[in-house]
BALOBA-1460 file (C-alpha; in Angstrom, 3 decimals):
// residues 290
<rec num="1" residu="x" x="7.939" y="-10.900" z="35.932"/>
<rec num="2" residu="x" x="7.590" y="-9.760" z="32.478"/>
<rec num="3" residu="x" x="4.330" y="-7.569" z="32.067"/>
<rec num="4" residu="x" x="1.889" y="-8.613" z="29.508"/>
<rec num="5" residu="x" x="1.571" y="-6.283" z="26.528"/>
<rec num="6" residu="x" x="-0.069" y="-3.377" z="26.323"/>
<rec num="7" residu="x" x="-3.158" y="-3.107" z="23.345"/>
<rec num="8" residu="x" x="-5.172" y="-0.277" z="21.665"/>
<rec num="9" residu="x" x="-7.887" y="-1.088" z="19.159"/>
<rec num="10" residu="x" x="-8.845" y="2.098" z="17.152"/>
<rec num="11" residu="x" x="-10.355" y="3.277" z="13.287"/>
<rec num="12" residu="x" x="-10.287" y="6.075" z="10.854"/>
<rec num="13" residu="x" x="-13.189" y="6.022" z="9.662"/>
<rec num="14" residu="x" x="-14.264" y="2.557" z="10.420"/>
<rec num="15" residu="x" x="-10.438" y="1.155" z="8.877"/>
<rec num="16" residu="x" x="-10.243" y="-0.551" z="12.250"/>
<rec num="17" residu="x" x="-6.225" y="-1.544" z="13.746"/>
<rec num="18" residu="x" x="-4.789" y="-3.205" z="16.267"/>
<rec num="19" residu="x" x="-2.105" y="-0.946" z="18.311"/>
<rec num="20" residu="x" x="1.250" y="-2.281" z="19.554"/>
<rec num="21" residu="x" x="2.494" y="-0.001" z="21.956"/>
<rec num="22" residu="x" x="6.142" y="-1.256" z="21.496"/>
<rec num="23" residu="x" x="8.474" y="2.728" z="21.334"/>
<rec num="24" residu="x" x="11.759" y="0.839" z="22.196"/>
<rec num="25" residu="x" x="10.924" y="-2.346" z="20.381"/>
<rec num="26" residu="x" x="11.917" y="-4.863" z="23.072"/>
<rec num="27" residu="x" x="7.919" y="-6.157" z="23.132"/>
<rec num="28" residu="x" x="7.642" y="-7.475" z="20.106"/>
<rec num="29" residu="x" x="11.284" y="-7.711" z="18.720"/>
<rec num="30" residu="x" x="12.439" y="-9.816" z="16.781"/>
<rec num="31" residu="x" x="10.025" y="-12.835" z="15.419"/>
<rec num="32" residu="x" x="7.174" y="-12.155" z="18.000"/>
<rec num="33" residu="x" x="5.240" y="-10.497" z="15.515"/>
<rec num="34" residu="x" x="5.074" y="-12.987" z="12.265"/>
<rec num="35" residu="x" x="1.918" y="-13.531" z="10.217"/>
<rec num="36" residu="x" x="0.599" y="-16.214" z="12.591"/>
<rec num="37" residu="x" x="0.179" y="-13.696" z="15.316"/>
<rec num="38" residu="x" x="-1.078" y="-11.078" z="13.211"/>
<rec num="39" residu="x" x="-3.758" y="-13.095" z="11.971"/>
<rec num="40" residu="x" x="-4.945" y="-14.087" z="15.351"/>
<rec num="41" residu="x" x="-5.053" y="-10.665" z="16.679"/>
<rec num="42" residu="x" x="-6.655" y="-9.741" z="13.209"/>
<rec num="43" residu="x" x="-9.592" y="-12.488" z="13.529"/>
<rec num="44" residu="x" x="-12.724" y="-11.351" z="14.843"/>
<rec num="45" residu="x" x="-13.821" y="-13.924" z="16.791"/>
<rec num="46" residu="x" x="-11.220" y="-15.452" z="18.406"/>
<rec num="47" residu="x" x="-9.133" y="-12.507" z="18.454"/>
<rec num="48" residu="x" x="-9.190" y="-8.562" z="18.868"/>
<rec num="49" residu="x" x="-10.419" y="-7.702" z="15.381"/>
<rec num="50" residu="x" x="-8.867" y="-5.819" z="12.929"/>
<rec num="51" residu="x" x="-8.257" y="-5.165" z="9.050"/>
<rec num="52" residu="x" x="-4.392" y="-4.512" z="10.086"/>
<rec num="53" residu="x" x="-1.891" y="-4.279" z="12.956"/>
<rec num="54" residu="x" x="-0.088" y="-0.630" z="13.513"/>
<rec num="55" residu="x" x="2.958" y="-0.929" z="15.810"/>
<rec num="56" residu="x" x="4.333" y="2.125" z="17.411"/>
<rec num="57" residu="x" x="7.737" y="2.007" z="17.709"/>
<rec num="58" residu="x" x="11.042" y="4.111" z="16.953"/>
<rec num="59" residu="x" x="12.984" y="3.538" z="13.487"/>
<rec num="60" residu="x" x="16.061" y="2.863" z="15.305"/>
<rec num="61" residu="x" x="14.437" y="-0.653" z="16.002"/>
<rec num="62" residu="x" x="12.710" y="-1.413" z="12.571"/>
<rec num="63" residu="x" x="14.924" y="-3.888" z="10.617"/>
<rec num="64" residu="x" x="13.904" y="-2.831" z="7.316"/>
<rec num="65" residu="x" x="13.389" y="0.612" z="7.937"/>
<rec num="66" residu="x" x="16.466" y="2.240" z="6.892"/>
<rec num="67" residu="x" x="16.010" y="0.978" z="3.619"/>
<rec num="68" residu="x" x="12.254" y="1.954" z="3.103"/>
<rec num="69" residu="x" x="13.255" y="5.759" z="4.472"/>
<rec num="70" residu="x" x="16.479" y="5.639" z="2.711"/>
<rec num="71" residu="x" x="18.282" y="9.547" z="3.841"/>
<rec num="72" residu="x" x="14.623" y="10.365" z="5.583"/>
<rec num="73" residu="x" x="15.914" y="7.697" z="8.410"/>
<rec num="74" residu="x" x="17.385" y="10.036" z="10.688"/>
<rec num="75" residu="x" x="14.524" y="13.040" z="10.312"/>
<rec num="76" residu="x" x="11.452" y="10.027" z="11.622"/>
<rec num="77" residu="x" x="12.150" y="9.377" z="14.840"/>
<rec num="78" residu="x" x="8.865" y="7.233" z="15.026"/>
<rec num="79" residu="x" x="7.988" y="4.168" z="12.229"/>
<rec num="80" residu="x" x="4.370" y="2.854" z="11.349"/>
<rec num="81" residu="x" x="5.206" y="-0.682" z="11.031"/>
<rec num="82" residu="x" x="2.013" y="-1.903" z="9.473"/>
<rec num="83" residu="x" x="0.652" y="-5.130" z="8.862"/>
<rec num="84" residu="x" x="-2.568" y="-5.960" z="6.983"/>
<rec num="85" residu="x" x="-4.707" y="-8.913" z="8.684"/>
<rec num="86" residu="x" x="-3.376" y="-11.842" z="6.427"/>
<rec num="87" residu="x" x="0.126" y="-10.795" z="7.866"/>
<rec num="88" residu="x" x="1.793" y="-9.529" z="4.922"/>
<rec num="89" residu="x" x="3.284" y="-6.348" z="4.900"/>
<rec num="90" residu="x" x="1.865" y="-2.724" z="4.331"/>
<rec num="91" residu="x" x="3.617" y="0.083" z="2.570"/>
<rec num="92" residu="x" x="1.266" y="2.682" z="3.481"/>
<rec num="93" residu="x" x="-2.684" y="3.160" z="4.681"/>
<rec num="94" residu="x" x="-3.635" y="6.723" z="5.376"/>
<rec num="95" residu="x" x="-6.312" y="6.125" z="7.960"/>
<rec num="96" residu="x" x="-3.391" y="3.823" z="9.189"/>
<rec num="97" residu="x" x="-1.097" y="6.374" z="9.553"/>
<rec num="98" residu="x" x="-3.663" y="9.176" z="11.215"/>
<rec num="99" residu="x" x="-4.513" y="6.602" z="14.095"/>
<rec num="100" residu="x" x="-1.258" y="6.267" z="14.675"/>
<rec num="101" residu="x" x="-0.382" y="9.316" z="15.234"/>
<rec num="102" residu="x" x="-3.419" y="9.653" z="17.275"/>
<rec num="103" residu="x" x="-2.708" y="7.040" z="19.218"/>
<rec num="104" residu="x" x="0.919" y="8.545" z="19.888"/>
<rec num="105" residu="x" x="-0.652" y="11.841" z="21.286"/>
<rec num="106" residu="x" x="-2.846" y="8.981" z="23.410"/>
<rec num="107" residu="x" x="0.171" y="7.103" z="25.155"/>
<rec num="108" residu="x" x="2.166" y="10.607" z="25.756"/>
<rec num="109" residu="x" x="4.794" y="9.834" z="23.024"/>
<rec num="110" residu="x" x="4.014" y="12.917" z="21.000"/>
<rec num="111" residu="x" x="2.543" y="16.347" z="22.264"/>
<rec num="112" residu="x" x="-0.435" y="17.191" z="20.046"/>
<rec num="113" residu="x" x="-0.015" y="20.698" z="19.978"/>
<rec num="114" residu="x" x="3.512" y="20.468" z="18.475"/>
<rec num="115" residu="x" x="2.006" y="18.651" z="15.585"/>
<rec num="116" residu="x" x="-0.059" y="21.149" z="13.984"/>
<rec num="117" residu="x" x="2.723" y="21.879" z="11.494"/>
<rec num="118" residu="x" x="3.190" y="17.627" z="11.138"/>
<rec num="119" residu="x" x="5.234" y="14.756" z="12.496"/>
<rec num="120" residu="x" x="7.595" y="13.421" z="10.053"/>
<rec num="121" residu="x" x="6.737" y="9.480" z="10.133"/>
<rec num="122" residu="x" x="8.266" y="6.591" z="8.480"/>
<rec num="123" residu="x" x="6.485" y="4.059" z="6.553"/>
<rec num="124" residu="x" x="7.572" y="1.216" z="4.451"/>
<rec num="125" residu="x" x="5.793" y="3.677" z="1.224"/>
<rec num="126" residu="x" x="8.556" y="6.245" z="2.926"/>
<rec num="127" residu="x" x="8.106" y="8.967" z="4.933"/>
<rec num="128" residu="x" x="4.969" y="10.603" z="5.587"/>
<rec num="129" residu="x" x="4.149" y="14.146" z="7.028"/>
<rec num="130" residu="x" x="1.227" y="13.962" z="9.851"/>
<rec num="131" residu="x" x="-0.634" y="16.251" z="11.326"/>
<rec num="132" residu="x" x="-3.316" y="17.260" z="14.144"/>
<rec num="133" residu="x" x="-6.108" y="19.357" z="12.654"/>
<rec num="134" residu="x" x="-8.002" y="22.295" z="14.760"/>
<rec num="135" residu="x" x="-11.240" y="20.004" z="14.221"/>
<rec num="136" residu="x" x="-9.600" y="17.208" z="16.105"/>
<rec num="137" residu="x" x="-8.834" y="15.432" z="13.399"/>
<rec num="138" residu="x" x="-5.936" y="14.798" z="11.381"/>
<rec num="139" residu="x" x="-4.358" y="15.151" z="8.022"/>
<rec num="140" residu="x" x="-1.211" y="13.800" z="6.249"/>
<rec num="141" residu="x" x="0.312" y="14.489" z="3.405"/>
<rec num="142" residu="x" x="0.185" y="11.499" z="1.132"/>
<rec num="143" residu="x" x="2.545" y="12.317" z="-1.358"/>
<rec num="144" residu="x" x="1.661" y="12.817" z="-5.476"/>
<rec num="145" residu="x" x="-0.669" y="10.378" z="-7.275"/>
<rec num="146" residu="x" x="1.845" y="8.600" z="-9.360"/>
<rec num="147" residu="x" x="-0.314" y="7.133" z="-12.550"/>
<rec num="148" residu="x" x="1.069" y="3.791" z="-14.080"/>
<rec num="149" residu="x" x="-1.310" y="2.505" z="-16.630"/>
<rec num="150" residu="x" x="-5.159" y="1.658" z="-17.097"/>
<rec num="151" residu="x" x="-6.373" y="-1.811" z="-15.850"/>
<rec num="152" residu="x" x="-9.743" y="-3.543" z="-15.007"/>
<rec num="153" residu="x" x="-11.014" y="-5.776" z="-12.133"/>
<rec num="154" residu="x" x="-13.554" y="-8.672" z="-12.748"/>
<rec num="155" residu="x" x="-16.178" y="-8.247" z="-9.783"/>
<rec num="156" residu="x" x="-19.791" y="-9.568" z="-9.094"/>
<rec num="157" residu="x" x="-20.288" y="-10.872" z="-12.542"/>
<rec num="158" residu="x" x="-18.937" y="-7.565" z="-13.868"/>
<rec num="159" residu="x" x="-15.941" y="-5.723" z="-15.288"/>
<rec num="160" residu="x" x="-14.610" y="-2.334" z="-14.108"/>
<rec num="161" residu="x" x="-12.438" y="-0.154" z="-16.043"/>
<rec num="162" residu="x" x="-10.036" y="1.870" z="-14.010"/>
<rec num="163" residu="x" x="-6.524" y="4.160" z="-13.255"/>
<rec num="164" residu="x" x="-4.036" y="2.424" z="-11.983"/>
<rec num="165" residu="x" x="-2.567" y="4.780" z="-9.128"/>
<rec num="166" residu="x" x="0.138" y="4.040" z="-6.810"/>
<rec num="167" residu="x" x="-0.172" y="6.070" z="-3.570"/>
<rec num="168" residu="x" x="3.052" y="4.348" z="-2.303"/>
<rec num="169" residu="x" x="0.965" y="1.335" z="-2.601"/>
<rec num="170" residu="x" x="-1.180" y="0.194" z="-5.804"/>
<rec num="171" residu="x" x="-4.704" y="0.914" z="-6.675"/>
<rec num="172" residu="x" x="-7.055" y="0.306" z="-9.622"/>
<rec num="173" residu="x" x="-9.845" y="3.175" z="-9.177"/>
<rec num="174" residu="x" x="-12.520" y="2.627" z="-11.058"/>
<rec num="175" residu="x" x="-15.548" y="5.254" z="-11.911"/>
<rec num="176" residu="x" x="-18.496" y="3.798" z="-12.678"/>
<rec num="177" residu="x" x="-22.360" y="4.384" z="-12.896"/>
<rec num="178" residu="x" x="-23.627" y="0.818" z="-11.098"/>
<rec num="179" residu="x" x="-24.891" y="2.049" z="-7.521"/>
<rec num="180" residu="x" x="-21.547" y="0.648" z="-5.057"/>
<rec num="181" residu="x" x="-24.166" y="0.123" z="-2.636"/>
<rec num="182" residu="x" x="-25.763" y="-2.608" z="-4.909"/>
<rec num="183" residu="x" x="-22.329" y="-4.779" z="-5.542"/>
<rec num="184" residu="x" x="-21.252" y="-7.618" z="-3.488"/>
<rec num="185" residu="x" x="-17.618" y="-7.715" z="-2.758"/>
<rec num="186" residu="x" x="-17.268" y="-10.593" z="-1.102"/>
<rec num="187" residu="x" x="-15.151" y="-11.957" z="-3.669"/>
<rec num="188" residu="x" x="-11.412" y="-11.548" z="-4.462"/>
<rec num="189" residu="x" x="-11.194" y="-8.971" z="-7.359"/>
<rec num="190" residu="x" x="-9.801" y="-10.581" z="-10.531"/>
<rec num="191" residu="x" x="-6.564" y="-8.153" z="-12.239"/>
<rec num="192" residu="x" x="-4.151" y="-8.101" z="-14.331"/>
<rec num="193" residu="x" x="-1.073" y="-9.285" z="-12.512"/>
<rec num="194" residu="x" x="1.404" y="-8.281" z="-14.993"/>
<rec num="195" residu="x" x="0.240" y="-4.483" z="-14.522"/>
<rec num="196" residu="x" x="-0.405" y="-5.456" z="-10.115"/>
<rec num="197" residu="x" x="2.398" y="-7.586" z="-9.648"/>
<rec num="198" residu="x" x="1.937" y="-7.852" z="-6.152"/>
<rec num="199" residu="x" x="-1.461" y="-7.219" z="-5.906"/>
<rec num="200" residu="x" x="-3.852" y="-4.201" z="-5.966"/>
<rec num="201" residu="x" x="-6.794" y="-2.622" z="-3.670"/>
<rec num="202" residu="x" x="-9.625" y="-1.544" z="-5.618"/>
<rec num="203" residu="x" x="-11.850" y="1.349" z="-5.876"/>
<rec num="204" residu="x" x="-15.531" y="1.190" z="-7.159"/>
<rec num="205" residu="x" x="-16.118" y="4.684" z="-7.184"/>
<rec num="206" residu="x" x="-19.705" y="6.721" z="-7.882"/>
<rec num="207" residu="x" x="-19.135" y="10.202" z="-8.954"/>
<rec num="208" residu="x" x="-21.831" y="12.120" z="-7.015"/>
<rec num="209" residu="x" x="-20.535" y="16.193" z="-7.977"/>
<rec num="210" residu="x" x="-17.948" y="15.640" z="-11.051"/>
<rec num="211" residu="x" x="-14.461" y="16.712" z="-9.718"/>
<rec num="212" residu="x" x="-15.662" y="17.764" z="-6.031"/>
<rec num="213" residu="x" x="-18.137" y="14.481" z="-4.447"/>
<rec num="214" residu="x" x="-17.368" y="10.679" z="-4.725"/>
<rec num="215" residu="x" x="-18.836" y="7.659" z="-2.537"/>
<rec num="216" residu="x" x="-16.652" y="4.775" z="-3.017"/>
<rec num="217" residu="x" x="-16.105" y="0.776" z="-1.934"/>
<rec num="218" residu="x" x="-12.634" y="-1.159" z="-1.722"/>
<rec num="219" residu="x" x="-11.220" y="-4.320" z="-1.782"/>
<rec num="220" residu="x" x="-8.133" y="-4.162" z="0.058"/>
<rec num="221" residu="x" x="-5.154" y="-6.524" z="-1.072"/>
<rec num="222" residu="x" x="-4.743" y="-8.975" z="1.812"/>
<rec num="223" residu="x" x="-7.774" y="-7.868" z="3.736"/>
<rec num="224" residu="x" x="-10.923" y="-8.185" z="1.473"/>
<rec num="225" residu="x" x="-13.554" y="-5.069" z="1.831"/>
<rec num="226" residu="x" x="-13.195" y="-2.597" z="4.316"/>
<rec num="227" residu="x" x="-15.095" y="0.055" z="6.211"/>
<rec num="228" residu="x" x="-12.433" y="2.620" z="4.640"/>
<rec num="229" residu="x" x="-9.417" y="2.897" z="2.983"/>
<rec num="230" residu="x" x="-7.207" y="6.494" z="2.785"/>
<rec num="231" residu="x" x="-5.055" y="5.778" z="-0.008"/>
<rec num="232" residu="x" x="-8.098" y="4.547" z="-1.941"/>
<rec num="233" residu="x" x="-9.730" y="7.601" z="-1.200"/>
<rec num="234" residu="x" x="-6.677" y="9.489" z="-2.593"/>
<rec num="235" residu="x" x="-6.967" y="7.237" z="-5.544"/>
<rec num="236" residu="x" x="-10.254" y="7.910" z="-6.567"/>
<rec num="237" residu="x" x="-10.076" y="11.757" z="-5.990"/>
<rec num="238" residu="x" x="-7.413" y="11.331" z="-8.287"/>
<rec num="239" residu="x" x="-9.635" y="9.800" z="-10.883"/>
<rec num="240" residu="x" x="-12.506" y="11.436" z="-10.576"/>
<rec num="241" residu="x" x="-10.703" y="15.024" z="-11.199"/>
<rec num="242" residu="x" x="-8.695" y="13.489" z="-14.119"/>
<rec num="243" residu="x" x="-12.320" y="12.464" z="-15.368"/>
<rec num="244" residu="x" x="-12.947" y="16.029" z="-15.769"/>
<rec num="245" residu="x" x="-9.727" y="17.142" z="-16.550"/>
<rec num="246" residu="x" x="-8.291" y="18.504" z="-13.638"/>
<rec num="247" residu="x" x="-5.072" y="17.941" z="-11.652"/>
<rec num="248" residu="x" x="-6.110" y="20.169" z="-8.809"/>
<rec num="249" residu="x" x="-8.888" y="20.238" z="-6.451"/>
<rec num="250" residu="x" x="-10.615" y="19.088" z="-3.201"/>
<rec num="251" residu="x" x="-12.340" y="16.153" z="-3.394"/>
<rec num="252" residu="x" x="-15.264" y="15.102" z="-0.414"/>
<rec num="253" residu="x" x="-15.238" y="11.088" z="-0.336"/>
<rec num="254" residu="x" x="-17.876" y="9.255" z="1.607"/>
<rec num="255" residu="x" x="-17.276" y="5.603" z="2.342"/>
<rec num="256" residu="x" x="-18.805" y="3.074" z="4.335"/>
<rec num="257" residu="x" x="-17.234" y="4.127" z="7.559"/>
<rec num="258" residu="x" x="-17.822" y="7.811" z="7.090"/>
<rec num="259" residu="x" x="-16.255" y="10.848" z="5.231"/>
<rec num="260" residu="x" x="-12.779" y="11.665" z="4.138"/>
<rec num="261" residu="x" x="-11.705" y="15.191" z="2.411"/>
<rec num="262" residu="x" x="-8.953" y="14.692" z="-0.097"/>
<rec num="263" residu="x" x="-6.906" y="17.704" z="-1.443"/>
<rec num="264" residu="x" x="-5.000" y="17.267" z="-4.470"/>
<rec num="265" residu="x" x="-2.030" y="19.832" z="-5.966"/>
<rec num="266" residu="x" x="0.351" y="19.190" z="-8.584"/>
<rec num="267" residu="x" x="2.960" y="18.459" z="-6.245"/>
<rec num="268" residu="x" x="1.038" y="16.061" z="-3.066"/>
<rec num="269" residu="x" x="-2.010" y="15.053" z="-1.779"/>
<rec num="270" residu="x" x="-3.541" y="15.500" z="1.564"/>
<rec num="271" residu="x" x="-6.338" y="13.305" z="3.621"/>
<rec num="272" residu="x" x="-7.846" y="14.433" z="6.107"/>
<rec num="273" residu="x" x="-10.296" y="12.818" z="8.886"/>
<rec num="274" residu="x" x="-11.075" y="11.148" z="12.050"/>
<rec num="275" residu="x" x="-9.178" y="8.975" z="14.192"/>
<rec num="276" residu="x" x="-9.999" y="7.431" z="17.237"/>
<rec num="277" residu="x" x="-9.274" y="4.992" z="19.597"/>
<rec num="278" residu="x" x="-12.031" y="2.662" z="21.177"/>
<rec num="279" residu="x" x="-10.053" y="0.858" z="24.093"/>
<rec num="280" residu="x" x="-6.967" y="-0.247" z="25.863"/>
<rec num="281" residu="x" x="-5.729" y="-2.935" z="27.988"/>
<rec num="282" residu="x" x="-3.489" y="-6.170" z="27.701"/>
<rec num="283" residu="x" x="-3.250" y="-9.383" z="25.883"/>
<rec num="284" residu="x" x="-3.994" y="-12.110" z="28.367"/>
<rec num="285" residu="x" x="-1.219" y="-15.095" z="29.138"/>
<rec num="286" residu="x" x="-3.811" y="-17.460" z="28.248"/>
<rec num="287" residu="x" x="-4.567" y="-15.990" z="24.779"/>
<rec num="288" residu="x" x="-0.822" y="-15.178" z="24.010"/>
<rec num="289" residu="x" x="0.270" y="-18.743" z="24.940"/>
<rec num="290" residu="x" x="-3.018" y="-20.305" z="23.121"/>
């Protein structure tokens, strides 16, 4: 009798997933996972909950991996395969990424204390160094800010100019002096889709120390607003040290789900925070079959 699957539900900072369990890829090979089921383990009331799905499972069994990692295949022996809650696809979500590591460590996959140094890990934004911090945290290195362009977003009655930053996935962060607290983004940002082709997440970010203290909101492509978003945070560090004409520094960014430290070099950029895991069990027959 084939056991029924195994389930985590975690956050980083309030960016709450749903964890597959799945290492050799035999639970939810193949088809199993589409959008549909996504979406109902995504929705809130009738499902688990989630802004996203995080699967655990070796490279060897992703599909599309080997082109996403390209010569990095053979260095990640585990793959993030990441979906957002509408079922699309993710590239790359750096609270994402830290619970999933986290939640390695949790299932015995991975031995924390070999991962001070950092786990390579694939991703479909390519591979991604994590690590376990002596707070009990973790970091990862996100890779450079990669600028392409200046754009704006239509939202609550109001425009919002902003850097377009890919962090492996794209991001319009916008600085601006309107209190986030005070906007309602309920709404679908407007963009330009000839500079977002695929969509965007955006930043509303409040400058609150220039070049050292942000508080931001985001939109998430495929999600709507969330409690958190890493990349976003690594966008808007970005932006708020080019504001002041920096391309180095550390960054503190509070968001609705908590805090988030991002360091930025010339050559990468590094998040750091929480992760944890809030339960485990299994999806029912009756749910699964529903």
């Amino acid at each position: 009798m084939t056991s029924p699957p195994r389930v985590l539900v975690g956050h980083g900072t309030e960016n709450d997933f749903v964890v597959l369990p799945d290492p050799e890829g035999d639970v939810w090979a193949g088809d199993r996972l589409d959008a549909a089921m996504v979406q109902r383990l995504c929705e809130r009331r009738a499902g688990l909950g989630g802004d996203g799905v995080l699967r655990l499972v070796r490279s060897v069994h992703v599909p599309d991996a080997a082109d996403a990692l390209g010569d990095d295949l053979g260095r990640c022996e585990w793959f993030m395969d990441h979906r957002n809650a509408d079922g699309s696809y993710a590239e790359m979500c750096g609270n994402g990424i830290r619970l999933f590591l986290h939640a390695l460590v949790a299932e015995g996959l991975v031995d924390r204390q070999t991962c001070t140094d950092g786990l390579l890990v694939g991703t479909r934004g390519g591979a991604r160094r994590v690590g376990a911090g002596a707070d009990g945290g973790y970091w990862v290195d996100m890779g450079p800010a990669r600028p392409f362009g200046e754009g704006s977003a239509e939202l609550d009655g109001r425009t919002f100019d902003g850097v377009a930053v890919s962090m492996g996935n794209p991001h319009l962060a916008c600085l601006t002096d309107v209190p986030v607290e005070q906007l309602d983004l309920t709404g679908t940002p407007a963009f330009d889709p000839a500079l977002f082709p695929e969509g965007v997440n955006v930043e509303i970010v409040n400058v609150l120390e220039a070049g050292a203290h942000v508080r931001l909101r985001v939109s998430e492509r495929g999600v709507g607003e969330t409690r958190s978003c890493g990349t976003g945070a690594c966008a808007a560090a970005y932006a708020a040290l080019r504001a002041e004409g920096a391309t180095e520094g550390t960054v503190v960014v509070d968001v609705p789900g908590g805090r988030l430290s991002v360091r930025v070099t010339s050559a990468t950029t590094v998040l750091s925070g929480p992760a944890v895991l809030v339960s485990a069990g299994v999806l029912c027959p009756e749910w699964l079959q529903g």
